[in-house]
C-alpha positions as CSV (number, residue, x, y, z in Angstrom):
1,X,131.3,38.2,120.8
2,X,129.9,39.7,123.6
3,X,127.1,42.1,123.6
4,X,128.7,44.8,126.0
5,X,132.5,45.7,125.6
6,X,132.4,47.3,129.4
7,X,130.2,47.2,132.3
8,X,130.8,49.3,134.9
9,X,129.5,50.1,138.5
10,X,130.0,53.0,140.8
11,X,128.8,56.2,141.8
12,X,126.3,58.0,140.4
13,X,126.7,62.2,141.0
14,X,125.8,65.0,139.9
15,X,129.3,67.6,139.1
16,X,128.9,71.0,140.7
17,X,132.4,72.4,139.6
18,X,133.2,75.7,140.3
19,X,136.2,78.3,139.4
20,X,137.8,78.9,142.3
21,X,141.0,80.9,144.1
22,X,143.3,79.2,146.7
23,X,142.5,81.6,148.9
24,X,138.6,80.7,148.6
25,X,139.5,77.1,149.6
26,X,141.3,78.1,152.5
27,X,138.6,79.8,153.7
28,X,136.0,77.2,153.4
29,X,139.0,74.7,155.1
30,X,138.7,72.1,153.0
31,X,141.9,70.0,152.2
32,X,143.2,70.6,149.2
33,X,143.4,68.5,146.1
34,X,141.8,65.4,147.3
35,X,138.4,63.8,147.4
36,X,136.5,64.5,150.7
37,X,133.3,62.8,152.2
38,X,130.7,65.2,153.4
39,X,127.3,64.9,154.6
40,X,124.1,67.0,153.5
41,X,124.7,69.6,156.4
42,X,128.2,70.6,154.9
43,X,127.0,70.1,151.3
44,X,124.1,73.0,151.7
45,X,126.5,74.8,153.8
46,X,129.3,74.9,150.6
47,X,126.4,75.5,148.0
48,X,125.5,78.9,150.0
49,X,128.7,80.0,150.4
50,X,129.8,79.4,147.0
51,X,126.3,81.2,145.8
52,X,127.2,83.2,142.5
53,X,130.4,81.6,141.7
54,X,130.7,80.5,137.8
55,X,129.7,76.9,137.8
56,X,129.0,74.1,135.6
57,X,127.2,71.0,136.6
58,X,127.1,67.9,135.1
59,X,126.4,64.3,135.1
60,X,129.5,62.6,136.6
61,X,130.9,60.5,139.0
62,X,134.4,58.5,138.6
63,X,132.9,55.4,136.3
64,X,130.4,57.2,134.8
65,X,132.7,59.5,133.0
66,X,134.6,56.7,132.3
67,X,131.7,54.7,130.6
68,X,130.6,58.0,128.9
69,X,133.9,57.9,127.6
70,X,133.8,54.3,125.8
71,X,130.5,54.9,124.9
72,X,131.0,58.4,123.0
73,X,134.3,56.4,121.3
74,X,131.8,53.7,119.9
75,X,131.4,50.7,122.7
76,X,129.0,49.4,124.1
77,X,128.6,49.6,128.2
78,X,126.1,48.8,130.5
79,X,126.2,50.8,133.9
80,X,124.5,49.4,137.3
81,X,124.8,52.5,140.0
82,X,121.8,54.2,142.2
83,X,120.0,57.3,142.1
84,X,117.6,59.0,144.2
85,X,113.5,59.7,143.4
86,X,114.3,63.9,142.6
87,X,114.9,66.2,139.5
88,X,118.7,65.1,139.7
89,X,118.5,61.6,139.3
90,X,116.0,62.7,136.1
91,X,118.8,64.2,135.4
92,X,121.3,61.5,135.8
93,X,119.1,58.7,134.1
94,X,118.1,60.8,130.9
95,X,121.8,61.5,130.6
96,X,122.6,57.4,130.5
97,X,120.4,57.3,127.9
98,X,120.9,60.1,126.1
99,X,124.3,59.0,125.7
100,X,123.4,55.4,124.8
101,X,124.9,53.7,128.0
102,X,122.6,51.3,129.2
103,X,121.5,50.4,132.3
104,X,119.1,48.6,134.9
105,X,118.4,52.1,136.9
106,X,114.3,51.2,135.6
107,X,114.5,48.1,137.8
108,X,114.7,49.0,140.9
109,X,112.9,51.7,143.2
110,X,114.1,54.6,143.9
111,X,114.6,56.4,147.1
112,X,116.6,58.8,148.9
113,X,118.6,62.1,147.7
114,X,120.6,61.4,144.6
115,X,124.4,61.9,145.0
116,X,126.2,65.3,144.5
117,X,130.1,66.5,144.5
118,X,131.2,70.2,144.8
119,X,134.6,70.4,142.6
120,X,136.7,73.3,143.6
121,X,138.7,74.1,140.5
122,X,141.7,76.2,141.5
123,X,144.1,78.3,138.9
124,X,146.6,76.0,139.4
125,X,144.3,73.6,137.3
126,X,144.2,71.3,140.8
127,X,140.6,69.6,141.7
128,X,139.1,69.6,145.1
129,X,136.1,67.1,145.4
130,X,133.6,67.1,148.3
131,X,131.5,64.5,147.7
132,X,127.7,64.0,149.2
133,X,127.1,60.3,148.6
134,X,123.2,60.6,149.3
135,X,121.5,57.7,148.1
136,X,125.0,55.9,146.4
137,X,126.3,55.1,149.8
138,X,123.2,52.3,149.9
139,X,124.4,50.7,146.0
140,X,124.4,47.0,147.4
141,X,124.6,43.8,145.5
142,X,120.6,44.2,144.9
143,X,121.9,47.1,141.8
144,X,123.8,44.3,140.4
145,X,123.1,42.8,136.6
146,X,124.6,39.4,136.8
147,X,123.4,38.9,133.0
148,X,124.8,41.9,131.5
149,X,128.0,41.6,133.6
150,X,128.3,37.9,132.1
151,X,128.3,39.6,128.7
152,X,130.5,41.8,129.4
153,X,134.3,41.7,128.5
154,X,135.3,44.0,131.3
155,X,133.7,44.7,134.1
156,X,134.9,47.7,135.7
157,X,135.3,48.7,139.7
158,X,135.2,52.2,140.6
159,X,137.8,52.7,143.8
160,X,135.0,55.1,145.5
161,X,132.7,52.6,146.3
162,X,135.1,51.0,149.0
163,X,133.7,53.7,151.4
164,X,130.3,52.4,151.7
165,X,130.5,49.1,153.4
166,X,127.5,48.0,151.3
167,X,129.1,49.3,147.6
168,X,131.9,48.0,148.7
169,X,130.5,44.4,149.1
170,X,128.8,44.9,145.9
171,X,132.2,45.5,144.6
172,X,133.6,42.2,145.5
173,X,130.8,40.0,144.7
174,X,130.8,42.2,141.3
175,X,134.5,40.9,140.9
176,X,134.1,37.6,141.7
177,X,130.9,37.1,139.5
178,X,134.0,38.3,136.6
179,X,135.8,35.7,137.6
180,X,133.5,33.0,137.4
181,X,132.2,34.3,134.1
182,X,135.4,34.7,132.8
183,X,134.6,38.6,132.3
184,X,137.7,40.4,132.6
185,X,138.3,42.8,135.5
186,X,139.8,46.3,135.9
187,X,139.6,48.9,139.0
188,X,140.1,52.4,139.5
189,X,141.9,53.6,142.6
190,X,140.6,56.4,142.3
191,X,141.8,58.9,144.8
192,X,144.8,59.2,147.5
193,X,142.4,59.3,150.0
194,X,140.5,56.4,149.4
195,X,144.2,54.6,149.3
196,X,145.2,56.2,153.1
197,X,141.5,55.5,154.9
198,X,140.0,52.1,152.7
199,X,142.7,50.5,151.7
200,X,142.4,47.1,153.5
201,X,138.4,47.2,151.3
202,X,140.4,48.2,147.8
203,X,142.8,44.5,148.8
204,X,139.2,42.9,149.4
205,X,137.6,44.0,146.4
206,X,140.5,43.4,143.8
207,X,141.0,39.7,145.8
208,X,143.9,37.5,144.7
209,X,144.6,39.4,141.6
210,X,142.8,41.9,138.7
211,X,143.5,41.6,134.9
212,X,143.9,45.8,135.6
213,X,144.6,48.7,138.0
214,X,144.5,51.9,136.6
215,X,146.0,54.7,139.1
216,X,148.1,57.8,139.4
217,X,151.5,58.0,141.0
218,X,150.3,59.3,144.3
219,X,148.1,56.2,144.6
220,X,150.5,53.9,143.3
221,X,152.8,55.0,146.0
222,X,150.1,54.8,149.2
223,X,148.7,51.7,147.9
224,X,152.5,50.4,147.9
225,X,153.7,51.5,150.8
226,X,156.4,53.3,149.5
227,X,157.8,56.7,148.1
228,X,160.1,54.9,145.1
229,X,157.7,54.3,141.9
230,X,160.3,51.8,140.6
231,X,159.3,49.5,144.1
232,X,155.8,50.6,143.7
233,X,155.2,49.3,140.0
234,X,156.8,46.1,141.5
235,X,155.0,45.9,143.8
236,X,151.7,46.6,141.8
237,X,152.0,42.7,140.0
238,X,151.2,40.8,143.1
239,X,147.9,42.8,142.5
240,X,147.2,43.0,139.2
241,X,148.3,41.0,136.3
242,X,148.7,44.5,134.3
243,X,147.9,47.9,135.6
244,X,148.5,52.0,134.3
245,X,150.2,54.7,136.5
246,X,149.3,58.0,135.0
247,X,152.1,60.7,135.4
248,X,150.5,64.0,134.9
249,X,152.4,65.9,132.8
250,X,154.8,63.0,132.4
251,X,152.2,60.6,130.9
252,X,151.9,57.5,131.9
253,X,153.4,54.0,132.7
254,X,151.9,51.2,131.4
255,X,152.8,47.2,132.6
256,X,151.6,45.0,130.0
257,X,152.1,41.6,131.3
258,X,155.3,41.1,129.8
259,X,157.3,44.4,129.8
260,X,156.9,48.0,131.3
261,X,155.9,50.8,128.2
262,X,156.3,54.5,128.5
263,X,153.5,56.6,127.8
264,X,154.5,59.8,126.5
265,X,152.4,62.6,127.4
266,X,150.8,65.4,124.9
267,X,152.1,68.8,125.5
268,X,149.3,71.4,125.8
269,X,149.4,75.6,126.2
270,X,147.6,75.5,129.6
271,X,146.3,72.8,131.7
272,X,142.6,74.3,132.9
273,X,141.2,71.7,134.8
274,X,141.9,68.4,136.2
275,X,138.7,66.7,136.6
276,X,137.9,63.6,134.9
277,X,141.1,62.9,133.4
278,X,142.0,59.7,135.1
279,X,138.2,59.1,134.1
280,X,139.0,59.9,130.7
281,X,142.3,58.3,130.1
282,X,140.8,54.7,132.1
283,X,137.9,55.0,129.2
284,X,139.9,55.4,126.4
285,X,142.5,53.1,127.4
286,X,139.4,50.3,128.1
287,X,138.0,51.2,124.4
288,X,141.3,50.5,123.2
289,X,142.1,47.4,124.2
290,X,138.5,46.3,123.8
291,X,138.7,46.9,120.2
292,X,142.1,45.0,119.1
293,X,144.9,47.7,120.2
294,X,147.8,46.9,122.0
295,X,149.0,48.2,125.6
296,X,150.9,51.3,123.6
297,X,148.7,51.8,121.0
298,X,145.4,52.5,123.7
299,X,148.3,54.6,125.8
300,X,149.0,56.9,123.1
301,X,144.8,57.9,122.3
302,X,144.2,57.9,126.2
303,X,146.7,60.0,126.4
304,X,145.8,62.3,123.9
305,X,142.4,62.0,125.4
306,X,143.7,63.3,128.8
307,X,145.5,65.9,127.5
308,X,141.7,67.3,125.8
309,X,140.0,66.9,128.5
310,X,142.5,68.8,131.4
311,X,142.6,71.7,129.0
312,X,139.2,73.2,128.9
313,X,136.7,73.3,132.1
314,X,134.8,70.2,132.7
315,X,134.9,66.4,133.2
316,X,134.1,64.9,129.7
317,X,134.8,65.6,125.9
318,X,132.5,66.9,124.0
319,X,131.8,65.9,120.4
320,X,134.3,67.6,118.1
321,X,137.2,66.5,120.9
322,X,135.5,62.7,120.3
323,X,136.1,63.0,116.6
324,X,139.6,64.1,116.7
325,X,140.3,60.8,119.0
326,X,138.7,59.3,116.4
327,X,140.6,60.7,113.7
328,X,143.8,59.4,115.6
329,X,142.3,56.1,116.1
């Protein structure tokens, strides 16, 4: 048995989310409802002239919610990412450990400004992420834990790192360590635009084939080339031997190897945020498969899980939503 169920690598940020009105994103002229790459200038800028809106910030990032996730559920991860030497990447590192993820952060030096992204919530429930990469856009293969990757089951790829050439290097070396350790490997495509602007580095980084993609349909389609999901989950084998589409409100697809599954989704009153839940839904799904369930079985709790976590502000469950999971589990 191995001693880690999942270990993961990506970007470590801190969450500044704020409650926000259309109107206030079109002033700011940011595009809407995608993940944007912005440097420190822009970043201060957006902090002053969002000064005294309702905010709540938070340890994230897209694998680090996801390893939060498994951990919270009971698994064991180990998380390789890179903070700067400043009060928020304290932050960041007491919150791995408080939360019992472990991780070689004490190993190396640390430098530069940690990493921070400004998530634009608007009523419609939509997320707009603008994302300071400070310090994560140097991760390199030098973060790296060839030992606890090797004894690992999974080792999982966040899509975000394909924007810095150096993470996304990391990334592929990361993958093909997996493969020679016989770890299995999953990947995140994390975000519509990472699929229009990187996706030539998400082909390099998931190499001949993945044991699992996890996307949403928007993703699916770019990374496809096409606007028909039927082509696209086709499509999706030559690169993955099994992979989940989540479907908002629809729930999610899953391809098993063997035969494509329907996820059906949880009806809630009102959908309040959307951050996190591909984050979410990826953890839970990884937790269940890691602990003896089958494709539909880890569906059915991620999507529960999902359906928690877009109806109350913020990207992760708390522990009373963690015990219902596991009262369902």
């Amino acid at each position: 048995m191995k001693k880690f169920h999942v270990y993961g690598i990506g970007n470590a940020l801190v969450d500044i989310d704020f409650e926000v009105s259309n109107d206030t994103i079109e002033q700011l002229k940011i595009d809407k409802g995608v993940m944007t790459l912005i440097d420190e200038e822009i970043h201060h800028r957006l902090l002053k002239e969002l000064d005294g809106v309702k905010h709540l910030k938070a340890c994230g990032g897209s694998a680090g919610n996801t390893l939060c996730t498994l951990q919270q559920l009971g698994a064991k991860t180990f998380y390789s990412c890179k903070v700067g030497n400043d009060a928020a990447g304290d932050f960041y590192y007491h919150d791995l450990v408080t939360q019992g993820i472990q991780t070689n952060l004490h190993e190396h030096p640390r430098d530069g400004i940690t990493g921070k992204c400004i998530v634009l919530v608007t009523p419609d429930a939509d997320r707009t992420m603008n994302t300071f990469l400070g310090t994560s856009f140097e991760f390199s293969k030098m973060q790296l834990s060839e030992t606890a990757l090797m004894n690992s089951e999974y080792l999982y790829i966040e899509g975000y790192l394909v924007a810095s050439p150096t993470a996304c290097e990391a990334a592929i070396i990361a993958r093909e360590m997996a493969e020679k350790h016989q770890v299995k490997t999953a990947i995140c495509l994390a975000d519509p635009n990472m699929v229009t602007y990187f996706r030539d580095g998400l082909c390099a980084i998931i190499g001949q084939q993945v044991d699992i993609i996890f996307c949403n349909e928007s993703e699916a389609l770019l990374f496809t080339g096409t606007d028909d999901l039927s082509v696209a989950q086709e499509e999706l084998k030559k690169y993955a031997k099994t992979f989940v589409i989540t479907l908002g409100s629809e729930g999610a697809l899953a391809y098993n190897g063997r035969e494509y599954l329907q996820i059906s989704p949880y009806k809630i009153p009102v959908v309040v945020d959307t951050v996190g839940a591909g984050d979410v839904f990826a953890g839970t799904f990884l937790y269940g498969i890691s602990h003896g369930y089958d494709y539909s079985a880890a569906g059915k709790l991620a999507s529960y899980a999902a359906s928690r976590v877009v109806s109350k502000f913020g990207p992760r469950l708390n522990q009373e939503e963690i015990n219902e999971l596991s009262r369902l589990r």
